[in-house]
Backbone as CSV, one residue per row, in Angstrom:
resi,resn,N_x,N_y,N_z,CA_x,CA_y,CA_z,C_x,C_y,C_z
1,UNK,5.866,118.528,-79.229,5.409,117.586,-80.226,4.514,118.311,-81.203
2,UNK,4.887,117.988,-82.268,4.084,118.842,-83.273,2.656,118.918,-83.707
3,UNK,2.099,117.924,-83.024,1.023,117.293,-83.060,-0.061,117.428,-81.917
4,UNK,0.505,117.439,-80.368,0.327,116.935,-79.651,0.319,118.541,-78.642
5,UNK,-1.246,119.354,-78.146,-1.083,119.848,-77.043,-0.594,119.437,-75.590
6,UNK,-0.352,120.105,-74.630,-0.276,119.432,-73.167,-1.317,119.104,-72.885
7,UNK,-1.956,118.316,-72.574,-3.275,117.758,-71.711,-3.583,119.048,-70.633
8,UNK,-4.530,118.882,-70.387,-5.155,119.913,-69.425,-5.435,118.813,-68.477
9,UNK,-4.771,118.702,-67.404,-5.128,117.485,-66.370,-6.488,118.418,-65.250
10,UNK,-6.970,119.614,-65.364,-7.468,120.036,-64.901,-9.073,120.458,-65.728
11,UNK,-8.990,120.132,-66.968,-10.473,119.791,-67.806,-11.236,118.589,-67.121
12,UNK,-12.696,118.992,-67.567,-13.597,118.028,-67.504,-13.359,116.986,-68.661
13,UNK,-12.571,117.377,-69.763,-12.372,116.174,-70.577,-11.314,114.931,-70.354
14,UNK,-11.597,113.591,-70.584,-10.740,112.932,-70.065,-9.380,113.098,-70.988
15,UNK,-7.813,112.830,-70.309,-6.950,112.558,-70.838,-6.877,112.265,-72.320
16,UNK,-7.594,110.865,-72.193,-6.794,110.385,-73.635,-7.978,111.068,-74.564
17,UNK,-9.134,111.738,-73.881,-10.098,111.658,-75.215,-9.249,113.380,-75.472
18,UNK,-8.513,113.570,-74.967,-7.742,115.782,-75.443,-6.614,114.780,-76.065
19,UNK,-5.871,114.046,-75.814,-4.787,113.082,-76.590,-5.499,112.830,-78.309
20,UNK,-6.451,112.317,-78.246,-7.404,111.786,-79.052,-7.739,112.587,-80.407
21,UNK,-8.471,113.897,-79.231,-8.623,114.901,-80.172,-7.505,115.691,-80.933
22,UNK,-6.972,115.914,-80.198,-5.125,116.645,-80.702,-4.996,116.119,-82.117
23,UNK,-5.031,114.523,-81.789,-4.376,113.722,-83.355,-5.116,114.351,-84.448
24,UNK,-6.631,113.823,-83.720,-7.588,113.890,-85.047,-7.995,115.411,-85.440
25,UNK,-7.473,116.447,-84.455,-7.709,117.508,-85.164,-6.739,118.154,-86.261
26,UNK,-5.350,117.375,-85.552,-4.099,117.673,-86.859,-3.803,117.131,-88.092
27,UNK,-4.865,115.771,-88.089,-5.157,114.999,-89.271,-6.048,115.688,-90.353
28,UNK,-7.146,116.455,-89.546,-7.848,117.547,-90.261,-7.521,118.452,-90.804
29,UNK,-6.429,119.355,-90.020,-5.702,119.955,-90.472,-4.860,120.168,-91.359
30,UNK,-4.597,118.866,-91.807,-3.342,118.545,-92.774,-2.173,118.771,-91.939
31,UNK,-1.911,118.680,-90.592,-0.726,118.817,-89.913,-0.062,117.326,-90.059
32,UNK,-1.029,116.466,-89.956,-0.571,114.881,-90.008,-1.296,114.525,-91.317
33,UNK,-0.199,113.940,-92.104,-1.095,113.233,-93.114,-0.377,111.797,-93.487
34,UNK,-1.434,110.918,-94.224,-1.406,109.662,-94.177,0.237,109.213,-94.370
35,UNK,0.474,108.286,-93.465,2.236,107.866,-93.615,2.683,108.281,-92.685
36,UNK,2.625,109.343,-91.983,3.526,110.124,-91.130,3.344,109.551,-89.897
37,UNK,4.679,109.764,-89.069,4.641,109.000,-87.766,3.819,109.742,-87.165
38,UNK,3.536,109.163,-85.664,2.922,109.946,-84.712,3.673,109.635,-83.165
39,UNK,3.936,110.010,-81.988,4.565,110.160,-81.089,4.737,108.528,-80.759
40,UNK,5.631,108.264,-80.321,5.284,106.686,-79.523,4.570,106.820,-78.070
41,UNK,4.009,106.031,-77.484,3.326,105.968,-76.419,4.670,106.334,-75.351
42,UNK,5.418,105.966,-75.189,6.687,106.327,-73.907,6.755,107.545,-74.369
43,UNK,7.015,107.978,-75.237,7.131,109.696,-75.473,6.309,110.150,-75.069
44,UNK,4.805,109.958,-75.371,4.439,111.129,-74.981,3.774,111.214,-72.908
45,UNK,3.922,109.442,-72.495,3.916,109.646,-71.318,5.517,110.283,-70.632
46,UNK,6.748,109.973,-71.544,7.531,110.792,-70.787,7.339,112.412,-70.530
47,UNK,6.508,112.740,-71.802,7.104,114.218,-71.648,5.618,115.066,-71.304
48,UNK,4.803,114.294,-70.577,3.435,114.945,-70.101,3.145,114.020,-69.091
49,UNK,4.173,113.249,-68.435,3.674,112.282,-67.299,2.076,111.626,-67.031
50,UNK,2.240,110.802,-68.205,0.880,110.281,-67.809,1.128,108.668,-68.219
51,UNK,0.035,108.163,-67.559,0.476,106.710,-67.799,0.210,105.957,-68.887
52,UNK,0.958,105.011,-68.622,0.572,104.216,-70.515,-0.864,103.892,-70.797
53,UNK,-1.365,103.721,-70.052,-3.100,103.100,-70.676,-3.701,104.158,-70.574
54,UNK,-3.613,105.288,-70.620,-4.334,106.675,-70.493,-4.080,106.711,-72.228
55,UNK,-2.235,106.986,-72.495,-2.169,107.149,-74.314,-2.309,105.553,-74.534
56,UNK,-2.767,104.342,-74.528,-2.583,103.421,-75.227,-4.319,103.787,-75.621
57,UNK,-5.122,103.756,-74.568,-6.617,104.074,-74.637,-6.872,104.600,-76.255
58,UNK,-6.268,106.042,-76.289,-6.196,107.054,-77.278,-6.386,106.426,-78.527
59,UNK,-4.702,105.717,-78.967,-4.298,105.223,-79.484,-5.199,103.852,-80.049
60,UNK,-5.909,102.749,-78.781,-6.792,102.157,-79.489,-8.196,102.487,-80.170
61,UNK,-8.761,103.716,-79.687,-9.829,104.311,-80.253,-9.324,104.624,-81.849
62,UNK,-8.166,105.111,-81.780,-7.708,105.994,-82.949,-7.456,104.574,-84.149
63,UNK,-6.831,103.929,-84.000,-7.182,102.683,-84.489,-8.247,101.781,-84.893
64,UNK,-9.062,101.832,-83.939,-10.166,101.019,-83.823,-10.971,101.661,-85.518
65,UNK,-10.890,103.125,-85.624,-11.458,104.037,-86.231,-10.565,104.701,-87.664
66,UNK,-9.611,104.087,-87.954,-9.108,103.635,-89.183,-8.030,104.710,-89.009
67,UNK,-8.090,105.380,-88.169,-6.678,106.538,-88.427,-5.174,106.645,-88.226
68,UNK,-5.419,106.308,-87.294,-3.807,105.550,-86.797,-3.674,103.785,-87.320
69,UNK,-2.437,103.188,-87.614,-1.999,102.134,-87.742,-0.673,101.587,-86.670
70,UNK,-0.034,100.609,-85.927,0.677,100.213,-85.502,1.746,99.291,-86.329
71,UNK,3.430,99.518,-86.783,3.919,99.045,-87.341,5.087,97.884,-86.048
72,UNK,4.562,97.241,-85.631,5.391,96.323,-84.574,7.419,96.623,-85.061
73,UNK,7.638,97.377,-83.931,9.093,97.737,-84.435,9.418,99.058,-85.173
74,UNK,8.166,99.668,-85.395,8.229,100.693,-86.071,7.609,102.096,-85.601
75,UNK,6.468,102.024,-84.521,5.591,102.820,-84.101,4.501,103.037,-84.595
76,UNK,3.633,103.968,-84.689,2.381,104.342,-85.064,2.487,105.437,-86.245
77,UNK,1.191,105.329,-86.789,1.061,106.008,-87.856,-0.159,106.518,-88.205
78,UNK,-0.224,107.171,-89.160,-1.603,108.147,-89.944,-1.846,106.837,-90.536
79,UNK,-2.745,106.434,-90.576,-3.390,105.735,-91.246,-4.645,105.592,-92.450
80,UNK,-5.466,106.825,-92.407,-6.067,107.120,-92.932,-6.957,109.041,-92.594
81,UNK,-6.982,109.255,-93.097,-7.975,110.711,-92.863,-9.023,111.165,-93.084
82,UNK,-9.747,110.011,-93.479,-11.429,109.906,-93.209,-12.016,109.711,-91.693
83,UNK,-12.455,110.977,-91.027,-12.767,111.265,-90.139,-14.593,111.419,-90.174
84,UNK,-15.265,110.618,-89.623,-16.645,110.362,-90.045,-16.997,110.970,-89.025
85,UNK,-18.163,112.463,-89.064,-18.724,112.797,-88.401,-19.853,112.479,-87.802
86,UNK,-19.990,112.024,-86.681,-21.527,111.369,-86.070,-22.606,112.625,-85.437
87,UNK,-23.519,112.311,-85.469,-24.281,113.385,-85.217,-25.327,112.413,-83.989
88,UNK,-25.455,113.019,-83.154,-26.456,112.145,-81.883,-27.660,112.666,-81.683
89,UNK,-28.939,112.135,-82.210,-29.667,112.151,-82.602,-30.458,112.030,-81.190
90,UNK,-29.927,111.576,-79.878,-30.668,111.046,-78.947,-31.322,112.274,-78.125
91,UNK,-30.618,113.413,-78.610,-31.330,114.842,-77.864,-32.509,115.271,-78.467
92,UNK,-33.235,115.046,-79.434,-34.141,115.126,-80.609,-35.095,114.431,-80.165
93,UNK,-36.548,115.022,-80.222,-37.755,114.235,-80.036,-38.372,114.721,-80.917
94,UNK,-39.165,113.384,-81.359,-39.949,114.067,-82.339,-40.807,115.063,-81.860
95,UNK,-41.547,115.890,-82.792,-42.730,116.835,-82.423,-44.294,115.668,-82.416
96,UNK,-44.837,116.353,-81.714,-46.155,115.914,-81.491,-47.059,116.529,-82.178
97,UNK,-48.100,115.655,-83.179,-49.001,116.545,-83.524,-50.420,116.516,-82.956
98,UNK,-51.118,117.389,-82.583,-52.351,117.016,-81.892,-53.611,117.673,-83.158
């Protein structure tokens, strides 16, 4: 799949979030761009044996987050390629001044 590494079922990262990343790093890439299909969910559990709510998971994050779209009858898609970087602020303390 042109898109799509094998999962590392042996990472500390979960399944769908290396599914996840794959997309959104080929969207970055310009490997996927807006319009273009993306694997159907039976594909890519056929051809990396994994189960459907592992890629549906993926798939609803990726959605949820404007990138992928679902065409009922049609499959999935690029949806957009604004990829918003978050930065986590929660490791950060302020300094103390004495």
């Amino acid at each position: 799949m042109k898109c799509l590494n094998k999962p590392d079922k042996l990472s500390i990262i979960p399944i769908y979030q290396q599914i996840k990343d794959n997309i959104l790093n080929a969207v970055e890439d310009k490997k996927l761009r807006i319009g273009e299909s993306i694997p159907s969910i039976n594909k890519i559990c056929g051809e990396f044996n994994l189960s459907p709510g592992t890629v549906i998971r993926a798939y609803d994050e990726l959605r949820e987050m404007g990138i992928i779209s679902a065409k009922q009858g049609k499959g999935y898609f690029v949806a957009g390629t604004l990829i918003e970087k978050k930065t986590d602020f929660s490791a950060f303390r302020p300094h103390e001044c004495f």
